[in-house]
N, C-alpha and C positions, 0 to 999 in steps of 0.2 A: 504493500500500500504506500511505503513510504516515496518511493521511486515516480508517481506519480503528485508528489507535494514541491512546492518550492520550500518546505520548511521541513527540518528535522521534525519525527512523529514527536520529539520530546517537545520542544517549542511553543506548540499549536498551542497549548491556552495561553501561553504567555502573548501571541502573535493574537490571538482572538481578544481580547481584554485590550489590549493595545490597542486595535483597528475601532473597535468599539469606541472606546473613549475618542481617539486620535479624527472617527468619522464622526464623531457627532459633535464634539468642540471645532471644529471645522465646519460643517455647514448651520449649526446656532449661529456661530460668530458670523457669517452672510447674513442668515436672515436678522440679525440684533441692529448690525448697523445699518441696511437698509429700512428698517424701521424705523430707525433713530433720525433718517434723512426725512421721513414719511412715508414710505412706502409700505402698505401694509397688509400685502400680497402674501407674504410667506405665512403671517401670523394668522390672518384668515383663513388659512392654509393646516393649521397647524403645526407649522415648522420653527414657529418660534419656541422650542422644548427640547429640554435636555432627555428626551425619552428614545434613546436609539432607535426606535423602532418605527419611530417618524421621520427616519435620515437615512439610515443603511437599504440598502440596491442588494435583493438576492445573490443576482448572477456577478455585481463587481465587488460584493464582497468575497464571494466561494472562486473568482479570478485569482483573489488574492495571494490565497493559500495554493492552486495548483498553477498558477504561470510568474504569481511573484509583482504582479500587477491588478489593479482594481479600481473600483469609484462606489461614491455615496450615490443619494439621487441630488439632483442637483436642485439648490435652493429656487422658486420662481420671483424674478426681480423684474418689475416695473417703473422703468427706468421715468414713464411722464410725471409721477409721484413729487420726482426730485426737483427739485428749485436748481439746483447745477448738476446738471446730468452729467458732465464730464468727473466732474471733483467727485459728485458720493458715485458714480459706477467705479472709480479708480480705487476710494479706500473701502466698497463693498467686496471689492476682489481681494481686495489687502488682505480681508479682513481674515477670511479661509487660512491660506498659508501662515501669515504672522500668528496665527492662534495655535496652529503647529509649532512655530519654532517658541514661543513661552510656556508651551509644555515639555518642550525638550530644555529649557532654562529650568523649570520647576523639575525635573527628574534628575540634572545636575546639582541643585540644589538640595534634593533629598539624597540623592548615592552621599555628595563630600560631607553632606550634614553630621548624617550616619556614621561616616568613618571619624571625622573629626573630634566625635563623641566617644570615640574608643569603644562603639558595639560594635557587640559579634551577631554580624548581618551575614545571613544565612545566604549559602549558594542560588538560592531559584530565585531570593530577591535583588541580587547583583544579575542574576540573569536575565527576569526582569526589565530591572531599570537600563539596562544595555539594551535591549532589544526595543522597547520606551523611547530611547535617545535615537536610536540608530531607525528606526521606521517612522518617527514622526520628523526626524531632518530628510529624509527622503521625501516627506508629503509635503514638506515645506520647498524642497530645492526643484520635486517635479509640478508643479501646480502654477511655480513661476514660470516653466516655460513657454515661450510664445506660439502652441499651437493650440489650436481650435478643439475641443471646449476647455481647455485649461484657462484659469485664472490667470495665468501670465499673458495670454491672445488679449483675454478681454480688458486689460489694461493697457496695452498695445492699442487696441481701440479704438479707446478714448482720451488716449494721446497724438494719435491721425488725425492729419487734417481733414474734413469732411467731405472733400474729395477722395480721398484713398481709402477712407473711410467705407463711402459703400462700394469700390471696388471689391476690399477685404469681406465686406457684406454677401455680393457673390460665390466666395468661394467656400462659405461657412457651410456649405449643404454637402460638401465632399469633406468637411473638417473631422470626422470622425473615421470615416475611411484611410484618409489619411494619417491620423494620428494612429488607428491600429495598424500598418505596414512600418510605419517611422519604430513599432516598439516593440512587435512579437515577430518582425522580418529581417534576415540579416544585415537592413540597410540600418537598425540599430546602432550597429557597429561605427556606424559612421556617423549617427546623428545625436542618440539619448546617451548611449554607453560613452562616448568620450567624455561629454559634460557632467555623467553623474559620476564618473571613476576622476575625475580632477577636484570639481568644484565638494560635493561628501567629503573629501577625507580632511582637505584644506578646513573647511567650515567645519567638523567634527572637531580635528585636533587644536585650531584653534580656540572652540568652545570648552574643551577639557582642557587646557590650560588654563583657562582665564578661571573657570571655576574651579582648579587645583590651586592655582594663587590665591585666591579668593580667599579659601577656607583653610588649607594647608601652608601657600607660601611664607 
């Protein structure tokens, strides 16, 4: 069974617990600030709730576990709501990924806490908070990228001028298509896997440094 998981069979509830949390502080964090601009789409919706079960996508969660990739359902945002449709679409995308990387601040802050305190912090919860750190700076470095429907496209967006604008509007109907050969086809190689084997381990080891400083320096 194992052979068809991207994750050791030992893993998986640490990986399910993670996805859980990591998908649902992720798309709240959409629907929070686009309500906050006025938009009240998602909450009419019920998507303004911490209740996973109002967030997580069957088939891009059980992705997760067998190809190592996946998605929530994605927030619904009505962009005429907003008084600057540029400014709140740009920090409602923010808001997804940034919500990822202060949970990866808060799981660094609970691993050096722990140590610093001289407990004896048991193996499955250094495994854990590793796996915590390392899957939610993933969800944060891939949601910025610039393709269609990731969070990184649609800040791109509405940073276009409104001319290229609905150029890029056109091509959004193939943006899923596209984004699954860019990730589960060997052109990978050449496009997600350079950027997340450089920009991961830089932003990792930088982050465990500053919070080994932090608390140990």
């Amino acid at each position: 069974m194992e052979r068809f998981l991207a994750f050791p069979l030992q893993q998986i509830p640490y990986v399910a617990i993670t996805l859980l949390i990591a998908f649902t502080i992720h798309e709240f964090a959409h629907a929070y600030v686009a309500y906050k601009f006025g938009d009240p789409t998602a909450k009419n919706q019920g998507r303004l709730t911490l209740n996973p079960i109002a967030h997580l996508d069957v088939i891009g969660t059980l992705l997760i576990f067998i190809a190592g990739f996946g998605w929530a359902r994605p927030v619904p945002v009505n962009r005429f709501f907003f008084k600057k449709p540029r400014l709140a679409g740009i920090l409602v995308s923010l808001a997804g990924p940034l919500s990822n990387l202060l949970l990866v601040c808060f799981a660094f802050i609970t691993l050096y806490g722990l140590v610093s305190m001289d407990l004896n912090v048991s193996l499955s919860v250094l495994t854990f908070l590793e796996l915590f750190i390392r899957l939610n700076l993933i969800l944060f470095i891939f949601n910025l990228l610039p393709l269609p429907p990731l969070d990184g496209y649609r800040i791109i967006e509405d940073l276009a001028p409104n001319h290229f604008r609905a150029k890029m509007t056109q091509f959004e109907v193939y943006g899923g298509l596209i984004f699954l050969i860019l990730v589960i086809t060997p052109l990978s190689q050449y496009t997600i896997r350079p950027i997340m084997n450089n920009i991961f381990p830089a932003l990792l080891n930088g982050l465990n440094e500053f919070f080994y400083k932090l608390f140990l320096g």
